[in-house]
Structures are given as structure tokens and as C-alpha cells.
C-alpha positions in Angstrom: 84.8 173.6 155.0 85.7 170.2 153.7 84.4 168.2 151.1 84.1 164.5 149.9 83.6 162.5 146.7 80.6 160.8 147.4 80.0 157.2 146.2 76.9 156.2 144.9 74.4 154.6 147.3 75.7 156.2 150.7 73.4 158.2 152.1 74.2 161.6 153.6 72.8 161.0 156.9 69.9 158.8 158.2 66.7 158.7 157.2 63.3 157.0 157.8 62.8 155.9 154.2 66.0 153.8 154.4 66.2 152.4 157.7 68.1 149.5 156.8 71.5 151.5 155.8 74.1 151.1 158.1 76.4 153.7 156.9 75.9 157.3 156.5 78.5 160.0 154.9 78.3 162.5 157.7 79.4 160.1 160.2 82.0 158.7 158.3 84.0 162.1 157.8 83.1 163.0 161.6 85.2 159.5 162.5 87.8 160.2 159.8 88.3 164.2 160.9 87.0 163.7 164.9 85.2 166.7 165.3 81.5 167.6 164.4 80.8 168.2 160.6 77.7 169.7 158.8 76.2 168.8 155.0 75.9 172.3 153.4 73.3 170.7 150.9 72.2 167.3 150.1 72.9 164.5 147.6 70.3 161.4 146.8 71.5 157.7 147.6 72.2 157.1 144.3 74.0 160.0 143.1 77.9 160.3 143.5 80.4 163.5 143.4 80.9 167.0 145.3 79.3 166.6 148.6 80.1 169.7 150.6 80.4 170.1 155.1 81.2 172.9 156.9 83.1 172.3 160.0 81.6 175.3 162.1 77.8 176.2 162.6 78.9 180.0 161.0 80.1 178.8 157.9 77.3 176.3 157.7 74.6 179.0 158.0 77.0 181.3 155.6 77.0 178.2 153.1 73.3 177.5 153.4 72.7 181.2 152.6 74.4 180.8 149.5 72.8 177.6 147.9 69.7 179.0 148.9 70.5 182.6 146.8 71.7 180.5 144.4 75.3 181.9 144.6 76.5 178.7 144.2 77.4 176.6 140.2 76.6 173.4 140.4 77.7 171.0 137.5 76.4 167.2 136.8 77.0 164.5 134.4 74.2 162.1 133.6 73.7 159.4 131.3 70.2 159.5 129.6 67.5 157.6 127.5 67.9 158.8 124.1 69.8 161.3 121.5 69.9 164.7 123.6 69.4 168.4 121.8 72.5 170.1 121.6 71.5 172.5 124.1 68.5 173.2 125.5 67.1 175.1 128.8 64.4 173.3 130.2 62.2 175.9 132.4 59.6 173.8 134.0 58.2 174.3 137.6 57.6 171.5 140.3 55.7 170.2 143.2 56.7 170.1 146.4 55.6 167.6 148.6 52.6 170.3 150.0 51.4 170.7 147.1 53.3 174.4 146.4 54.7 174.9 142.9 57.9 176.6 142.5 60.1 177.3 139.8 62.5 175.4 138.4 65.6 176.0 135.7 68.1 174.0 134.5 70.7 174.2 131.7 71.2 171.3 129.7 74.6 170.4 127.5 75.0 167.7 125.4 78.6 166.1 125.4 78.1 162.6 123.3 76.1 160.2 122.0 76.2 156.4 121.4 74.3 154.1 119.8 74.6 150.5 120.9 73.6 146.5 120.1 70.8 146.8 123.0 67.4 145.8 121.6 64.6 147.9 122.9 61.2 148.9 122.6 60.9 147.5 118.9 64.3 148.6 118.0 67.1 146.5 117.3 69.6 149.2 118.7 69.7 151.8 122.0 70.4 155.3 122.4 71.9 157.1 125.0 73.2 160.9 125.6 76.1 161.4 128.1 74.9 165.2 129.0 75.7 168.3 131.3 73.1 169.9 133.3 73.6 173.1 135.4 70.5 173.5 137.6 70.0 177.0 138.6 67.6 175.7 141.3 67.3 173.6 143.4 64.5 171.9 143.7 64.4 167.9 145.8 64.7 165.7 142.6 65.0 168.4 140.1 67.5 167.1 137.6 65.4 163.7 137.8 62.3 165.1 137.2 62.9 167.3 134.3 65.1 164.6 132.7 61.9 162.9 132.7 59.6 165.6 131.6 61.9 166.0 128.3 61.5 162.3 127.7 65.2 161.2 128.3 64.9 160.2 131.9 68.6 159.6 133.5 69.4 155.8 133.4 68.8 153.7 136.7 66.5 156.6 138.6 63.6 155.5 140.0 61.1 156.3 139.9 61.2 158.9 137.1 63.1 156.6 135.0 62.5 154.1 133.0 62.2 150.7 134.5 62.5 148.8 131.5 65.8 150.3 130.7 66.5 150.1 134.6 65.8 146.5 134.3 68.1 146.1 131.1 71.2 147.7 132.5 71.1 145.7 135.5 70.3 142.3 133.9 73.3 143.1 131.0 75.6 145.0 132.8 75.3 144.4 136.6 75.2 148.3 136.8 72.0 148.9 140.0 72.8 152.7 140.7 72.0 155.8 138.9 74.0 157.6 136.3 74.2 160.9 137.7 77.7 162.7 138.8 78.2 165.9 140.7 80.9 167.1 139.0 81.4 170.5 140.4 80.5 173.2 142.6 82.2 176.9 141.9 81.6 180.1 144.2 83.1 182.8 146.2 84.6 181.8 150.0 81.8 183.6 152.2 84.3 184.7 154.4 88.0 185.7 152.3 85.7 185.9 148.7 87.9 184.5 146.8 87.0 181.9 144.1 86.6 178.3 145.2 85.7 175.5 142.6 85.8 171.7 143.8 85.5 168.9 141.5 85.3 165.3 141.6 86.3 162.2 139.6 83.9 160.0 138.6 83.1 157.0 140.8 84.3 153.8 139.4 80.4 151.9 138.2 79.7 156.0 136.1 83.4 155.6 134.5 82.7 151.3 133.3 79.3 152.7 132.0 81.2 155.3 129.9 83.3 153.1 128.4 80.6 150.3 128.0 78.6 152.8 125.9 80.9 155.7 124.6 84.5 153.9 124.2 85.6 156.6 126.8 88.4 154.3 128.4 90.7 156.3 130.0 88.2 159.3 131.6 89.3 158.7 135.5 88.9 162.6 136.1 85.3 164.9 135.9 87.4 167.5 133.2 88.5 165.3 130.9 85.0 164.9 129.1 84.6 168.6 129.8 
């Protein structure tokens, strides 16, 4: 296996909804490693971090297996609308595409808070949560959507977001992705069992947005706010 920190706005591999990328991660570390690779589970554009491959079709079906029994700890960081609750598990099914509802769980930890000079909605100031979330699912869009359902959607997502903020960050900071990290994947090697965890540094545009709005100025590494 093999696996990359992946910046935000690559995509994983093509797709129809974005036929204008040129660039895709699985063929990048194919022409960096020369030899096949496979993506063990799936990132959106937007979102940066732990992006795993297997480099034989075994231990891709092995790996597979594994997100799927939900044998695998996955860790993000986001950056959300709003003062977060300290903790809170947010148990809240969701729609697939066909119409079937499934169950969906995540864990939710908050890690700090800001208040900044950003007028908004009436206010004079903004609020924002940096928080931990530890989905126990994995649903397409899961962390997005129940982000949104608590009412402190992650900033830059769209569509669950919140476009005025979306428009706010881009117009006074530059910042046009989405501030959500995958920090961290932890489980046991399929094949030896002993105890893997991979983690990744935050990409450079989450890391300026953390010390735009929470001072943190020196956080190059995903532990360090931990």
C-alpha cells in the first residue's frame, strides 16, 4: 500500500462531473511509482489529506473490505460556521442518490474557537469552530451533510454550505477551497495485523486559514493541534 497527502482540488481519478480537470491523483502516483495503483477509498475535489492506494488487486479488495466493515479510524479537521458544542455525536441517516436511507454516525470534537472583525448576517463580528470529526460511516458527503444539518456547515463546501460565507472568504481572503483535512486513518495491516496509522500535514491554504482566524502560526503538522 502507499499513500499520499492529497491537495485540495485534485481529483482522485476522472470523472464526468468535472470534465475539464486535467490532472487526476491516481495517475500521478502511477507516473511517479511506474506500476498500476488502486484508491482504497475516495476523497472529494476539495478535500486534502490521507488518501490511501494499494498496489495489488488483493490488498485492494482486503482494504476495501475493511472501510466497508468499518475497521478503519478515520480522523478530519474542519473549519465551521459558528461556536461548536464541546462534544457532540451527531446520529442522523442520509439519502443516497436512489432514494435508500442509510445510517449515518459521526463523532464530533471541538478543538477552538475564534471570533473575528468579519461582519455578517447583522453582526458586526464572525464565528468559527476549528473541530474534529470521526465518522464511523461512510456515507458520499457525510461529514458535509451533517455539518449542515447541525447548522455549522464546513466553510467553502458547496453546496451544503453557506454561500454567503463562501463568498466572504473568497472575496477577503482569496481562500476558493474547502476547509476540510483528512488527518488520519488508523487500523490493523490486513495481511501482518499489526497497527498502522498514517497521518498528514495540513495543506498550505487550511494552515494560512488557521492562522488568519485562530493565531495558530506555527501548526505545519496534523498532531500539533491534536
Amino acid at each position: 500500500m502507499v499513500a499520499i497527502n492529497k491537495p485540495h482540488g485534485l481529483l482522485v481519478h476522472r470523472s464526468p462531473l468535472a470534465r475539464e480537470a486535467e490532472e487526476f491523483a491516481v495517475q500521478r502516483l502511477r507516473d511517479q511509482l511506474g506500476r498500476r495503483v488502486w484508491p482504497v477509498h475516495r476523497l472529494d475535489r476539495k478535500t486534502g489529506g490521507v488518501l490511501l492506494f494499494a498496489l495489488s488487486e488483493p490488498m485492494n479488495a482486503a482494504l476495501q473490505g475493511m472501510f466497508s466493515e468499518g475497521q478503519v479510524e478515520k480522523t478530519y479537521h474542519a473549519v465551521v460556521r459558528g461556536y461548536t458544542p464541546e462534544v457532540l455525536e451527531i446520529d442522523y441517516p442520509l439519502r443516497r442518490e436512489d432514494g435508500v436511507l442509510q445510517e449515518a454516525f459521526t463523532q464530533l470534537k471541538t478543538l477552538r474557537r475564534t471570533e473575528v472583525d468579519l461582519p455578517s448576517a447583522g453582526h458586526a463580528t464572525s464565528r468559527y469552530s476549528l473541530v474534529e470529526l470521526r465518522p464511523t460511516t461512510g456515507r458520499m458527503h457525510q461529514l458535509r451533510k451533517h455539518m449542515a444539518h447541525i447548522f455549522h456547515p464546513i466553510i467553502g463546501d458547496r453546496p451544503h454550505g453557506c454561500n454567503k460565507q463562501n463568498r466572504m472568504f473568497k472575496d477577503r481572503f482569496g481562500m476558493d477551497t474547502m476547509l476540510l483535512h483528512a488527518g488520519l486513518l488508523r487500523f490493523r495491516h490486513p495481511t501482518t495485523g499489526a497497527p498502522v496509522t498514517i497521518s498528514a500535514g495540513y495543506q498550505p491554504e487550511f494552515r494560512r486559514m488557521l492562522e488568519v482566524l485562530f493565531g495558530l502560526r506555527k501548526v505545519s503538522g496534523f498532531d500539533q493541534v491534536q
